[in-house]
RODOVO-462750 format. One record per atom (N, C-alpha, C): residue number from 1; x, y, z; atom name. Coordinates in steps of 0.2 Angstrom, whole numbers, padded with zeros to 4 digits. Atoms other than C-alpha are relative to their C-alpha. Layout:
N
SITE  pos      X      Y      Z  site
SITE  NUM      X      Y      Z    CA
...
end
This chain:
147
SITE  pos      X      Y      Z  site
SITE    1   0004  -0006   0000     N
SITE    1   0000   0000   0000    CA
SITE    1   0004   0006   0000     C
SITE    2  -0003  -0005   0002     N
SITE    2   0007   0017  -0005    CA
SITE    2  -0001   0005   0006     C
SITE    3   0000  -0005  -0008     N
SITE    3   0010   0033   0007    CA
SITE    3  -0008   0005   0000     C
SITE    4   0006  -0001   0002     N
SITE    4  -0004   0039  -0003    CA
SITE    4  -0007  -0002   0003     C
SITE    5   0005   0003  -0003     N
SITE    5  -0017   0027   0000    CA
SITE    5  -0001  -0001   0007     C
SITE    6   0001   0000  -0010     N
SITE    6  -0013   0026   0019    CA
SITE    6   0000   0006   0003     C
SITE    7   0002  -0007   0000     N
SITE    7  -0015   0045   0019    CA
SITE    7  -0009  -0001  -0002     C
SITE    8   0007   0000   0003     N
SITE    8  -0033   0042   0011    CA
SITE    8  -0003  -0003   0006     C
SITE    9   0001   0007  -0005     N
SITE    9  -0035   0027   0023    CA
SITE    9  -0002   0003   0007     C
SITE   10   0000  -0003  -0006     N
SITE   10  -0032   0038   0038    CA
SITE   10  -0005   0003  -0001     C
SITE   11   0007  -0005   0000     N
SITE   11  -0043   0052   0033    CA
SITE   11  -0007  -0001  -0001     C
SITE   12   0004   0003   0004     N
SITE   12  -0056   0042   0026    CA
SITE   12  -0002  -0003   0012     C
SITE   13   0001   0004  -0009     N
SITE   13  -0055   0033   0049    CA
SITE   13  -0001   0007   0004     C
SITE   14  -0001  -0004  -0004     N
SITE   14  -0052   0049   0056    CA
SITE   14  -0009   0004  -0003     C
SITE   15   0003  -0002   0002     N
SITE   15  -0066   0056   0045    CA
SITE   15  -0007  -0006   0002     C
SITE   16   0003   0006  -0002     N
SITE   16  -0079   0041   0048    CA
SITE   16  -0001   0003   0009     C
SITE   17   0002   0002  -0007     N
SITE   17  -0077   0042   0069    CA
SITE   17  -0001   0007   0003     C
SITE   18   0000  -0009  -0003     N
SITE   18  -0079   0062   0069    CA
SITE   18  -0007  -0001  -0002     C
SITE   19   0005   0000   0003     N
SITE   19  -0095   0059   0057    CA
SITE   19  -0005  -0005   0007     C
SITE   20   0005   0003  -0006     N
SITE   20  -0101   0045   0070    CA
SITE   20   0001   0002   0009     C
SITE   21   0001  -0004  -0006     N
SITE   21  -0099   0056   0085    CA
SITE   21  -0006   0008  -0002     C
SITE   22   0003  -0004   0001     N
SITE   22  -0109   0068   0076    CA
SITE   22  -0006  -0003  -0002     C
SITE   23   0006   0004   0000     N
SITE   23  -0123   0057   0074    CA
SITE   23   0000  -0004   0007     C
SITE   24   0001   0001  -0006     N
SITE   24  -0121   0053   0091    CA
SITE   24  -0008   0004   0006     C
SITE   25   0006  -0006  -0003     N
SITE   25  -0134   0067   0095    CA
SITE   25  -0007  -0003  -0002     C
SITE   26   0005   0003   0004     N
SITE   26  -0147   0056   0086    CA
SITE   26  -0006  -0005   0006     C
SITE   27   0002   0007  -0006     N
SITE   27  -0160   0043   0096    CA
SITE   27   0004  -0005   0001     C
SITE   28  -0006   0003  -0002     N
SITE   28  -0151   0033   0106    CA
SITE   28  -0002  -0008  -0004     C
SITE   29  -0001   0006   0002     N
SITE   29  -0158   0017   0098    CA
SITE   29   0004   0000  -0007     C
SITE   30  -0003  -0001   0004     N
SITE   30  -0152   0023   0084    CA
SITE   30   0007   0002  -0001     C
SITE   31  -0006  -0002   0001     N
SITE   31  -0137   0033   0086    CA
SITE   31   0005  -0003   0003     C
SITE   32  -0004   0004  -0002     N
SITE   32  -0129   0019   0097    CA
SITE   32   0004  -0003  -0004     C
SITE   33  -0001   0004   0004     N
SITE   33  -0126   0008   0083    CA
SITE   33   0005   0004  -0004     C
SITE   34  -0005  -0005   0007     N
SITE   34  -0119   0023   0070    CA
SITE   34   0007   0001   0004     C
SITE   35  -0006  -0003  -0004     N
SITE   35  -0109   0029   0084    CA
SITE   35   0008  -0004   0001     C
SITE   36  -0005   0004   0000     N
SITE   36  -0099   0013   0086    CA
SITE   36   0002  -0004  -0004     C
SITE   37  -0003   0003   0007     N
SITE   37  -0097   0008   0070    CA
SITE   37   0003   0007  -0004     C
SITE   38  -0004  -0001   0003     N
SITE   38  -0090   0022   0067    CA
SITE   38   0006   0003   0005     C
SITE   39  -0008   0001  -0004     N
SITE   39  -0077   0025   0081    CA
SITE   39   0003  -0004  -0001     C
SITE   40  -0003   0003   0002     N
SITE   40  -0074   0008   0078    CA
SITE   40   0004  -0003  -0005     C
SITE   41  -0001   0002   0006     N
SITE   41  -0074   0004   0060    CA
SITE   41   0007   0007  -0002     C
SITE   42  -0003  -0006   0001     N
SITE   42  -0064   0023   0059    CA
SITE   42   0008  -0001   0003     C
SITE   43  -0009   0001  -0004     N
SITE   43  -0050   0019   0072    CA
SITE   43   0005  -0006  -0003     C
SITE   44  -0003   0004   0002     N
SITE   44  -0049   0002   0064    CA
SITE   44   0005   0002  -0006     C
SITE   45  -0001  -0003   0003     N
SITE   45  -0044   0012   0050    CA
SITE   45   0005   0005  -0001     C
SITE   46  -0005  -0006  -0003     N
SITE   46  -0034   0025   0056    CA
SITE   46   0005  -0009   0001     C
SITE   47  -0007   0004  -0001     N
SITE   47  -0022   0010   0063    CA
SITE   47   0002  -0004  -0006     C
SITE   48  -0006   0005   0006     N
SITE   48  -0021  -0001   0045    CA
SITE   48   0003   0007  -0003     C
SITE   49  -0003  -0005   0004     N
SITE   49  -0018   0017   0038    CA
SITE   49   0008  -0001   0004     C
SITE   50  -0007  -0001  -0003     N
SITE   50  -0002   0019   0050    CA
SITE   50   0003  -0006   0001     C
SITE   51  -0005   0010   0002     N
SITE   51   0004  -0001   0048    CA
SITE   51   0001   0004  -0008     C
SITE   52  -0002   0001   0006     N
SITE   52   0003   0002   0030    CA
SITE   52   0005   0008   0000     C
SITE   53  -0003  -0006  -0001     N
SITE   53   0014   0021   0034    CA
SITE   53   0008  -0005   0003     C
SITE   54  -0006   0002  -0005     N
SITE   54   0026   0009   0045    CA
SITE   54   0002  -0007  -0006     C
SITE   55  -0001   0004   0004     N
SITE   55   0027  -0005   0029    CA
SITE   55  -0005  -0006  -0001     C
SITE   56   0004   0006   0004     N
SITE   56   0014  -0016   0030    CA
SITE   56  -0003   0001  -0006     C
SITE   57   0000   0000   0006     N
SITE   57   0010  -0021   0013    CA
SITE   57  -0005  -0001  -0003     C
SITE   58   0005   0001   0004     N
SITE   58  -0007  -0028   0011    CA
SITE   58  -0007   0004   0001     C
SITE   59   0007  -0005  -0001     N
SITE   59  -0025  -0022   0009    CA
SITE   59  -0005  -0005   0003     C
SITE   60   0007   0004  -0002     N
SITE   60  -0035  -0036   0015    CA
SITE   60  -0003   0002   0007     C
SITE   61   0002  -0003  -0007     N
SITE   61  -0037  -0031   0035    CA
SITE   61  -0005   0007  -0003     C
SITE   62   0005  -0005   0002     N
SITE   62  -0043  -0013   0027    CA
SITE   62  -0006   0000  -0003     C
SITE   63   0005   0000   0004     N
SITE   63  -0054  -0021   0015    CA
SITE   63  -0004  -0002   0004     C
SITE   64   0007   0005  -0005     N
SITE   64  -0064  -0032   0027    CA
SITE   64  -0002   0005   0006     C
SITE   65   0006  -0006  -0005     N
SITE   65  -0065  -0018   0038    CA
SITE   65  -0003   0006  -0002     C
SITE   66   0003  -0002   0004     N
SITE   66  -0071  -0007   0026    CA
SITE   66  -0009  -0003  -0002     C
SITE   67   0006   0004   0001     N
SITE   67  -0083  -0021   0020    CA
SITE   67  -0004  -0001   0007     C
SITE   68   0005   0003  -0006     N
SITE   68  -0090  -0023   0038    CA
SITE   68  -0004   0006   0002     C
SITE   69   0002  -0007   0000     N
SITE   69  -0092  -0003   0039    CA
SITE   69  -0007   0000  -0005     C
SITE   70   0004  -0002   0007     N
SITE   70  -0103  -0003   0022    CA
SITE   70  -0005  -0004   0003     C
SITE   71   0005   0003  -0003     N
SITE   71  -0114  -0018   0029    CA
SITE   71  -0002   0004   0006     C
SITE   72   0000   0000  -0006     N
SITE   72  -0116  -0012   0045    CA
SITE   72  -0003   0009  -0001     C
SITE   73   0000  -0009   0002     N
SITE   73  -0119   0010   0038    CA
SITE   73  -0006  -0004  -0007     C
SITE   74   0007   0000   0003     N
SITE   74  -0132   0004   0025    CA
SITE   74  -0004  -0003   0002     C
SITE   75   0008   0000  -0002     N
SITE   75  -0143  -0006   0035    CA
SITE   75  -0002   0005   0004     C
SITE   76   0000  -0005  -0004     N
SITE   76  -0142   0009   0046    CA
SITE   76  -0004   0004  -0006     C
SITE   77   0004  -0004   0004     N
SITE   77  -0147   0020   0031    CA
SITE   77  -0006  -0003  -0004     C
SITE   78   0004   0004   0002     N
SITE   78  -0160   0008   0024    CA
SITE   78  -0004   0002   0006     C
SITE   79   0002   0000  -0006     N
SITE   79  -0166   0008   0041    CA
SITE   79  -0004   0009   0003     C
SITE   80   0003  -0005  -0002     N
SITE   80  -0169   0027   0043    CA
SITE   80  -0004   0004  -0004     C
SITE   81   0005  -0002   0009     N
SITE   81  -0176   0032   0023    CA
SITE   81  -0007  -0006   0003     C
SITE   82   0008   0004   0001     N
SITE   82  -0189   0019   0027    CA
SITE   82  -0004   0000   0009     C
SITE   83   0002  -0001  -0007     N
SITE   83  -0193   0023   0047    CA
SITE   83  -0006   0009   0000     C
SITE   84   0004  -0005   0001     N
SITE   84  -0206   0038   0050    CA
SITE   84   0005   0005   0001     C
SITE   85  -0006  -0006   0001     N
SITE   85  -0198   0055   0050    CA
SITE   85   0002   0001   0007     C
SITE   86   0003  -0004  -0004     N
SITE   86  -0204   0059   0066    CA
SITE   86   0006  -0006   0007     C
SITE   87  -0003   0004  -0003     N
SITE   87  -0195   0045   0074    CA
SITE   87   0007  -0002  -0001     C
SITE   88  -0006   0001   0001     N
SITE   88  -0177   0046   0068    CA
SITE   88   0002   0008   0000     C
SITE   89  -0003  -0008  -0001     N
SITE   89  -0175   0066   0068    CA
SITE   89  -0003   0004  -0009     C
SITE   90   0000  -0004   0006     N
SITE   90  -0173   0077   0053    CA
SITE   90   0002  -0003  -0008     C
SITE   91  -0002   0002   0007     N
SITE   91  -0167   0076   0033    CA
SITE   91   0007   0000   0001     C
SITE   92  -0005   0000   0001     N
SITE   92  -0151   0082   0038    CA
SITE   92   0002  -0006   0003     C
SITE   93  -0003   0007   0000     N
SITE   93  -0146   0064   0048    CA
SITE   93  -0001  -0006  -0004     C
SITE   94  -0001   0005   0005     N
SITE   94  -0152   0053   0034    CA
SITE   94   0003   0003  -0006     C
SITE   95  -0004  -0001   0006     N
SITE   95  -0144   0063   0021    CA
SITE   95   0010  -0001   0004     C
SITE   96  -0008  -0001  -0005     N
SITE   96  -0126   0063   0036    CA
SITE   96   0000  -0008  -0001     C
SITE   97  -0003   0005  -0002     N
SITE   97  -0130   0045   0036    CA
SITE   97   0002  -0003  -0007     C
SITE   98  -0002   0002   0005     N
SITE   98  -0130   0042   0018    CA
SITE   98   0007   0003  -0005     C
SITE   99  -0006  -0002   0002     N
SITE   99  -0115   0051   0014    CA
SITE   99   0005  -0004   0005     C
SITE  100  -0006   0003  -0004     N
SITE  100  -0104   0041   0028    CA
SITE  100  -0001  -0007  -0005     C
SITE  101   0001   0004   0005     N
SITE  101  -0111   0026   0016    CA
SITE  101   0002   0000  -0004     C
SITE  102  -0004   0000   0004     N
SITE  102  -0107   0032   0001    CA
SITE  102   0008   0001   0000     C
SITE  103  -0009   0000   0000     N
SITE  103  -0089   0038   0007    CA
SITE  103   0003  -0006   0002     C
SITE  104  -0002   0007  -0003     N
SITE  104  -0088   0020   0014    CA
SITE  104   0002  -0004  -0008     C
SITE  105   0001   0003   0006     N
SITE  105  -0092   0012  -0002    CA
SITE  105   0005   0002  -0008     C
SITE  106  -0005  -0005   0005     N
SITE  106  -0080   0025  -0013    CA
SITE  106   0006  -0002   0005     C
SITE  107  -0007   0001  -0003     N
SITE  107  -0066   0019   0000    CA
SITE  107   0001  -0006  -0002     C
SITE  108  -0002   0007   0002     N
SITE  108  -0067   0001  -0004    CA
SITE  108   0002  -0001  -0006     C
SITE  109  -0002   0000   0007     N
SITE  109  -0068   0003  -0023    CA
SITE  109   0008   0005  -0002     C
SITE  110  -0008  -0004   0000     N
SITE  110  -0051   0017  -0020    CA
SITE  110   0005  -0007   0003     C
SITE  111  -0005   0005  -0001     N
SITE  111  -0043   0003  -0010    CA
SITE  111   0000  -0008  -0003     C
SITE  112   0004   0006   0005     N
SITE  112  -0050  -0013  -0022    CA
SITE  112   0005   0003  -0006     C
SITE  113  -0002  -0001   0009     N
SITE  113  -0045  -0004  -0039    CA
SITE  113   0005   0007   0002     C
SITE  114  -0004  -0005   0002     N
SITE  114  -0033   0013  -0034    CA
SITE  114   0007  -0002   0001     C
SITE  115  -0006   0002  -0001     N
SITE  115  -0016   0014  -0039    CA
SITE  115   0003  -0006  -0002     C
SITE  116  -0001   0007   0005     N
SITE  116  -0014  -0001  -0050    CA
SITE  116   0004   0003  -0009     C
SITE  117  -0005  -0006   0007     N
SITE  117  -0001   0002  -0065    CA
SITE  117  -0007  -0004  -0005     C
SITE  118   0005   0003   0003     N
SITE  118  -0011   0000  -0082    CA
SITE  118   0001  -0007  -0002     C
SITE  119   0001   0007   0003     N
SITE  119  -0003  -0017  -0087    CA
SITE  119  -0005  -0005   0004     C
SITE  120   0003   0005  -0008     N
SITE  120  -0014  -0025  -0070    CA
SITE  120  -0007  -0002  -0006     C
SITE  121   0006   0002   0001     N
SITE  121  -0029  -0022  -0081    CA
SITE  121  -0002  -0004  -0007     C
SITE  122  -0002   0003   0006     N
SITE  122  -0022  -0031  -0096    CA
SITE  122   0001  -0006  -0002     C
SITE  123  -0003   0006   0000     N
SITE  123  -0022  -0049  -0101    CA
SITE  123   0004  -0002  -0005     C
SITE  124  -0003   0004   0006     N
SITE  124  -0014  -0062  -0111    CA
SITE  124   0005   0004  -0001     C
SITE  125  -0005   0000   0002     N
SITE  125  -0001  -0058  -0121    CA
SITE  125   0001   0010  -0002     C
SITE  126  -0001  -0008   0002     N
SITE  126  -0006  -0038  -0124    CA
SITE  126   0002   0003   0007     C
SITE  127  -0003  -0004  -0007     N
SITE  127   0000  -0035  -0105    CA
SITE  127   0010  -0003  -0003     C
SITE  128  -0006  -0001   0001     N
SITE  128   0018  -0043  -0113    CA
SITE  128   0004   0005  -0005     C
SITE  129  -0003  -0006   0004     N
SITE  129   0017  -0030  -0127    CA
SITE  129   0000   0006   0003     C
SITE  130   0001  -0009  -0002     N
SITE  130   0015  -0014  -0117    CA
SITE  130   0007   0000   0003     C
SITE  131  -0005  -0003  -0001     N
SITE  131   0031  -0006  -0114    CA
SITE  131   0001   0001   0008     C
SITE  132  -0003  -0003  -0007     N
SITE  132   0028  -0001  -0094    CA
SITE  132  -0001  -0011   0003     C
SITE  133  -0001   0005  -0005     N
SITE  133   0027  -0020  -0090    CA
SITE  133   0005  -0004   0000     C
SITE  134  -0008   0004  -0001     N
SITE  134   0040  -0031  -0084    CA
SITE  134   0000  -0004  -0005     C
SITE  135  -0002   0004   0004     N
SITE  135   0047  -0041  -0097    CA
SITE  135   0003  -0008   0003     C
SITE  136  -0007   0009  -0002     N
SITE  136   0056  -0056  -0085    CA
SITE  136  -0006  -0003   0002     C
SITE  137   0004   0006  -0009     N
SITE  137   0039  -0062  -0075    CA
SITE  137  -0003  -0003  -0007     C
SITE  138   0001   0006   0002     N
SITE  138   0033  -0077  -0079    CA
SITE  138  -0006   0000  -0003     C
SITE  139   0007   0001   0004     N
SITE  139   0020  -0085  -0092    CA
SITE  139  -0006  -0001   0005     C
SITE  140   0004   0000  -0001     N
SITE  140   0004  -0086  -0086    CA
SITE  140  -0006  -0006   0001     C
SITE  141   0002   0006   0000     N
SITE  141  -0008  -0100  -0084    CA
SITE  141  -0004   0002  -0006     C
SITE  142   0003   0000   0007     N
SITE  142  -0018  -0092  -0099    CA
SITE  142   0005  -0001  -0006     C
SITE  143  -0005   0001   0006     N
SITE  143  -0004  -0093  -0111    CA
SITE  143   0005  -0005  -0001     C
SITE  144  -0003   0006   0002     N
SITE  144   0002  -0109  -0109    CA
SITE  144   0000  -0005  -0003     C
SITE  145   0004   0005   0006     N
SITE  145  -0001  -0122  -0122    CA
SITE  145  -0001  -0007   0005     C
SITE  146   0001   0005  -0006     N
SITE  146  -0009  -0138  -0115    CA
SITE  146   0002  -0007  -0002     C
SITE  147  -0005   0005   0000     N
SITE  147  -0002  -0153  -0109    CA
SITE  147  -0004  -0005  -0005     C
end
């Protein structure tokens, strides 16, 4: 993971557990849940961000916490677009909850597909003719003739 992505990664946690303190103010049946999934999911975040700052190298931890944010933040938003108005609050916390959603959902797909050279998205033997890719790695199990 890049210094870049693990700057996104942080702000992206740090961003998340300041939004689910600000929906802390909401009913408690309701604002319990946001609130700790997003300190939690947030903090979890903030720390793969600064492993991956101190070298660690992969994305899976970030992603499954990510994925667990997203399940966890839409049924929450599902849950308050179909609840009466009267009993969750105003338009501004389902539009606050559906943007911690969205920017959950835009962080997966960042750290899922960003910052992949173009040959990643190239197969067969047109990622051997592109010029930015390695020429020494190995054939591939598509272009090997069969036994």
């Amino acid at each position: 993971m890049s210094k870049k992505m693990a700057g996104i990664l942080i702000a992206y946690g740090a961003g998340l557990a300041g939004l689910g303190f600000v929906l802390q103010q909401t009913p408690p049946a309701f604002g319990r849940v946001t609130t700790i999934t997003g300190f939690v999911g947030g903090g979890l975040c903030v720390v793969w961000g600064v492993a991956a700052l101190a070298g660690l190298k992969g994305r899976a931890w970030a992603v499954l916490t990510a994925v667990c944010v997203a399940f966890v933040l839409l049924s929450q938003t599902v849950h308050v677009w179909t609840a009466p108005s009267d009993a969750i609050g105003n338009l501004a916390v389902r539009l606050l909850l559906t943007a911690m959603t969205l920017l959950t959902v835009g962080t997966i797909t960042y750290l899922l597909h960003g910052e992949r050279p173009p040959e990643f998205y190239q197969t067969g033997t047109a990622r051997r003719d592109n010029q930015f890719s390695n020429r020494g790695e190995g054939q591939s199990r598509d272009e090997r003739p069969p036994k």
